[in-house]
Steps between C-alpha positions, in 0.01 A plus 500: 500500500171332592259352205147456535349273345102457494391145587382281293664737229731258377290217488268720267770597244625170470153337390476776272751430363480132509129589297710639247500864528883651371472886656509579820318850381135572622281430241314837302143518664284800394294491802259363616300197265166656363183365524324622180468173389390431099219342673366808724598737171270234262240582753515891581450494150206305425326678792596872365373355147221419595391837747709785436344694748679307784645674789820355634267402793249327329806299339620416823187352524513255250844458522602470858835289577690835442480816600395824377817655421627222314187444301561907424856362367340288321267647313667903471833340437493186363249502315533837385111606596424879630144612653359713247163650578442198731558257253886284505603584126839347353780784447612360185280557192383153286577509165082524412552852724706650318317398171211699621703790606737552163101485352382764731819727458463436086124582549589832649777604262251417200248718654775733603616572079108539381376696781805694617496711853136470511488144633693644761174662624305176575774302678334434874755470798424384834515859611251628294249169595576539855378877493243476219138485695240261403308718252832534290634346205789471357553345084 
């Protein structure tokens, strides 16, 4: 039977293990390190606060030492953002949100019991604006 042995391999275990390490085992590593840094997320931020309307581009601009795809990681996954109607708007509702949209739904319902099916007639979708002309009106 012949043994290989890498040089240099010994040497390497035994500081190791002189450093204080008890496993011989590979340590767990979930890839590779990231570079969203609290720093770079601190920043995406302020910059989306303060323009919405940003493209990823334009970001890239002002925030240059990464790349595109990781300031996309960033801001779609990290931060939780999603391009709505060219604006970045957070995925998760604020408490003041959904305030305003129990009022709305209460608003309707209240309407809804004095009025009955007839309210039904002057809902708008976007359908009906997006086919209405400019003459038309709807209440």
């Amino acid at each position: 039977w012949l043994i290989y042995i890498r040089v240099g391999w010994r040497s390497t275990v035994r500081h190791t293990f002189s450093e204080g390490r008890t496993d011989v085992h590979e340590e767990h590593v979930t890839g590779r390190p990231s570079v969203i840094s609290d720093a770079l997320l601190r920043n995406t931020e302020e910059a989306i606060q303060a323009n919405r309307r940003l493209t990823l581009r334009e970001l890239h601009k002002i925030i240059s030492e990464v790349s595109i795809s990781t300031l996309y990681e960033c801001v779609a996954v990290t931060l939780g953002y999603h391009k709505l109607c060219a604006r970045w708007v957070s995925k998760m509702l604020t408490d003041e949100h959904k305030k305003k949209r129990m009022g709305f739904a209460f608003d309707y319902l209240t309407r809804y019991a004095e009025t009955g099916v007839e309210l039904l007639n002057h809902i708008v979708t976007a359908r009906a604006l997006s086919l209405a002309t400019s003459t038309y009106f709807f209440t």
